[in-house]
C-alpha positions as MATLAB code, in Angstrom:
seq = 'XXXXXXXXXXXXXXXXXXXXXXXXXXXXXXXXXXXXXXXXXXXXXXXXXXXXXXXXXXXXXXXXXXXXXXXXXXXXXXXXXXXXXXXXXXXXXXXXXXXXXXXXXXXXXXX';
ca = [
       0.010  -11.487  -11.302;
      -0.908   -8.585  -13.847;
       0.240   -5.940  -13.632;
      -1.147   -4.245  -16.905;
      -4.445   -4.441  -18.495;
      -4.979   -2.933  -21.785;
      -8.186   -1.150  -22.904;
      -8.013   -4.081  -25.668;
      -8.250   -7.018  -22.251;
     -10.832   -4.666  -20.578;
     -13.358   -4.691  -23.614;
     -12.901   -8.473  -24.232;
     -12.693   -9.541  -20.275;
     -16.214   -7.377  -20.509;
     -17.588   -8.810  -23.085;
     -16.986  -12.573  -21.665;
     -18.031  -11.667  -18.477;
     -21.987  -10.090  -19.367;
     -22.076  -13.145  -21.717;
     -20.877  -15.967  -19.138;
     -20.708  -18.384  -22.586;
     -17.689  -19.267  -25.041;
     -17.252  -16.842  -27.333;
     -15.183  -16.934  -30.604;
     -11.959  -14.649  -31.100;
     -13.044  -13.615  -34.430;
     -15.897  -12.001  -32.822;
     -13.209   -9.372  -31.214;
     -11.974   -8.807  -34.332;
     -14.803   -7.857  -36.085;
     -16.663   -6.100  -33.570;
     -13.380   -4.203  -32.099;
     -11.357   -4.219  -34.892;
      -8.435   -5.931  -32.803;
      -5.853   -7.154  -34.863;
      -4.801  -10.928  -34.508;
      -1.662  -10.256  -32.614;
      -3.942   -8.230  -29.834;
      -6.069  -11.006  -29.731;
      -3.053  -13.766  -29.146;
      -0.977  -11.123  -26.672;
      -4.425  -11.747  -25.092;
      -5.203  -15.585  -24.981;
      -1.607  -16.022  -23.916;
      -1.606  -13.819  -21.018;
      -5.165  -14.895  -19.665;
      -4.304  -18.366  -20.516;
      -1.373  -18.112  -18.446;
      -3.329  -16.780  -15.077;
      -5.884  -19.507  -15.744;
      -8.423  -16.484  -16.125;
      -9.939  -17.612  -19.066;
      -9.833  -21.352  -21.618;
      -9.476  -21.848  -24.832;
     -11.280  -24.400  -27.104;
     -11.791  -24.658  -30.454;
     -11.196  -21.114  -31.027;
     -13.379  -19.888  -28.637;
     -12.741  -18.249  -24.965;
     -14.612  -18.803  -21.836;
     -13.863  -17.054  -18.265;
     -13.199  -19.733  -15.847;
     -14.693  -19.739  -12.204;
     -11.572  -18.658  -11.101;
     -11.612  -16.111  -13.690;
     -14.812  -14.969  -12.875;
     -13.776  -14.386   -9.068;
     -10.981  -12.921   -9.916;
     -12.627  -10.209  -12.204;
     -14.906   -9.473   -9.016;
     -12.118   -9.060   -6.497;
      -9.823   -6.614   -9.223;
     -13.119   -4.755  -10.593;
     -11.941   -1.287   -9.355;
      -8.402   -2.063  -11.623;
     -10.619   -3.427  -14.456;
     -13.078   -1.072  -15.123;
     -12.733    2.346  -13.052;
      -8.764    3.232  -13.616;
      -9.034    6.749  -15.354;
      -7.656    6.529  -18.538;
      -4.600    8.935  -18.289;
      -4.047    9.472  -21.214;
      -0.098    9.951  -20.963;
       0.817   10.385  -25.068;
      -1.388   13.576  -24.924;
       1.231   14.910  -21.385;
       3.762   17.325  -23.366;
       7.016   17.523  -22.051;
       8.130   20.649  -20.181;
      11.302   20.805  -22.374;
       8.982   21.344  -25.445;
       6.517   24.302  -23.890;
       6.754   27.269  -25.445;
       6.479   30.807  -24.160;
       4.101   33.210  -26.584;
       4.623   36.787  -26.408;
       2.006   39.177  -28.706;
       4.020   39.049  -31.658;
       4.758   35.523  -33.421;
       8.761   36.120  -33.638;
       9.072   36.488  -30.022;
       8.092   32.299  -29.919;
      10.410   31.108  -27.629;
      11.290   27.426  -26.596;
      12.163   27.248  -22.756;
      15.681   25.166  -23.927;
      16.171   27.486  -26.795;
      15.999   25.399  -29.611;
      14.854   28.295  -32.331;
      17.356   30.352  -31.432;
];
């Protein structure tokens, strides 16, 4: 099953879910700016669970994708974004003393 969804599948898995209808994948490009390999990393891996179909260029949720959005709403759509790239490491903290040339790095890199 998956085990990672993207902002990129939330947004789109949205979308086809308020609008219950096929919709085409340029339509995710121009109103999300997603670039054509998002888009396909997408189809593939929703084609794959059988969450959504693809026809003529255009993407559908399936019942079973449907149900399953219901049952794995809480993983969908109320995960807190964590935001991990903006975490700094511990290594690169830096003790500030009053005056600028006391800067110290904990590892004592600027020594």
């Amino acid at each position: 099953m998956l085990k990672y969804i993207s902002s990129s599948d939330k947004k789109i898995l949205l979308e086809l879910f308020k609008e219950r209808k096929s919709i085409y994948i340029y339509y995710f490009h121009e109103k999300y700016l997603f670039s054509p390999a998002q888009i396909n990393r997408f189809v593939r891996k929703y084609l794959e669970e059988k969450i959504i179909s693809f026809d003529d260029y255009k993407i559908k949720l399936t019942e079973h994708g449907i149900k399953w959005m219901v049952h794995n709403r809480g993983k969908i759509f109320l995960t807190p974004n964590k935001k991990e790239w903006k975490k700094i490491p511990d290594e690169w903290l830096v003790e500030i003393n009053e005056n600028i040339d006391d800067l110290k790095l904990k590892n004592n890199y600027l020594k």
